[in-house]
N, C-alpha and C positions, 0 to 999 in steps of 0.2 A: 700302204698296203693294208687290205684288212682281210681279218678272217678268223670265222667262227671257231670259238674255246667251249669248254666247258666249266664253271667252276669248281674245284676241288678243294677248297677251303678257304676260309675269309679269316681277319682279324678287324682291329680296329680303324686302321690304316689302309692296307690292302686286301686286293683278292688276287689268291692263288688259281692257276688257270693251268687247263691241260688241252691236248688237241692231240690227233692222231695221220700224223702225214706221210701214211704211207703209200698212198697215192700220187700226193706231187713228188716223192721223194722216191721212185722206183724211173720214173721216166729222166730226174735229174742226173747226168753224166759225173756230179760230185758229190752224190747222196751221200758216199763215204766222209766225205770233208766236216759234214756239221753233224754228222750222225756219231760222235764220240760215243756216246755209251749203247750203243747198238740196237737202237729200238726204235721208230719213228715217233716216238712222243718227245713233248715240246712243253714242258714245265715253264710257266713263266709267273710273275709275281706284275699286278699290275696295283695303280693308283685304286682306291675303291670311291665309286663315280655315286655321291651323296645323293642323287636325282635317280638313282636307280635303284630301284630292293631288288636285294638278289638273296639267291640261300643257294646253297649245295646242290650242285645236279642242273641251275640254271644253265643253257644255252646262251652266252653273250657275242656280239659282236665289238671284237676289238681291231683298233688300231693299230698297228705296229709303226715305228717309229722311224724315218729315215737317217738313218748311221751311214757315217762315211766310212767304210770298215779301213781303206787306207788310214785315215788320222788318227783312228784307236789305234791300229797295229803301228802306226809309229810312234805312240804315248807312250805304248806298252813295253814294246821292243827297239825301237829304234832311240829314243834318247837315253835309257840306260845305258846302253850298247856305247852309246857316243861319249858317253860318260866314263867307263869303264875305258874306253881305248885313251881319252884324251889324259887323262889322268895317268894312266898307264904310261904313258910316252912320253909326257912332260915329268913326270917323274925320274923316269931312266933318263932323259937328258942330260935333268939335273945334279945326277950321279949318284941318285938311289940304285940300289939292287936291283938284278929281274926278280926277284923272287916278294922281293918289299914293295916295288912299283905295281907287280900283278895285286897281292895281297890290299895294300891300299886301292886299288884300281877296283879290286872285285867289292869291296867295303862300301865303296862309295856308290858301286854300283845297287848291292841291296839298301845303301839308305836312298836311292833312288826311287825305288819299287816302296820301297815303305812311303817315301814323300806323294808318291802317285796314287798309291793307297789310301793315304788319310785324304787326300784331294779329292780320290773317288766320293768315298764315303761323305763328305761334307760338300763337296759344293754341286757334283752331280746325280747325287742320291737318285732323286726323281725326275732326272732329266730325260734322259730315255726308257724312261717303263712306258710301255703299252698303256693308250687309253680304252676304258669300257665306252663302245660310242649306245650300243642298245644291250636289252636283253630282247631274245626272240624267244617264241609261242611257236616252237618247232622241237618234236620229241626222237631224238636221235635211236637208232635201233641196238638192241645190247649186243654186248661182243659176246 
């Protein structure tokens, strides 16, 4: 899927990108759903594309990346979750406490989130950021 940002700040690395979707997001029946902080802007951080000079205010068209949102949300929430119960209950089998089996159970579960955490950050950094594919020579109208 692609579709026009704006740039809103660069560094060396990447460009910071904004967009305003309040249009496809008033006809969407789960606007609510991805609209957490209640505004239709869409803050994204992308790869910064060397073949392109950009500055501030540029119009880009970017890439968005296809994510299987199932697999995240079971990275995210489903093998902690499995972690936590399995542990849990092989523990009280083995004739720890409920109270020691939860306590280890929930332990294991945040060094889960920590493990998935440093996994983020190191091996899929830049896997799914949005590519800049152009910039356009189109001047959007001020709010």
């Amino acid at each position: 899927m692609t579709e026009m940002m704006t740039v809103i700040d660069m560094d060396s690395n990447y460009v910071y990108l904004n967009t305003n979707r309040a249009g496809e997001c008033s006809e969407c029946s789960l606007h609510g759903a991805c609209n957490i902080t209640g505004t239709p802007d869409l803050k994204l951080r992308a790869l910064k594309n060397k073949s392109v000079n950009l500055k501030e205010g540029d119009i880009v068209l970017v890439e968005l990346p296809k994510v299987s949102v199932s697999k995240l949300s079971f990275l995210v929430y489903g093998i902690p979750l499995i972690i936590f119960m399995a542990i849990s209950i092989i523990l009280n089998i083995i004739g720890f406490s409920d109270i020691l089996s939860f306590l280890i159970g929930f332990s294991t579960m945040l060094l889960t989130y920590v493990i998935i955490g440093i996994y983020d950050k190191k091996k899929l950094k830049d896997k799914y950021l949005p590519k800049i594919i152009e910039k356009k020579d189109i001047i959007l109208p001020e709010k």
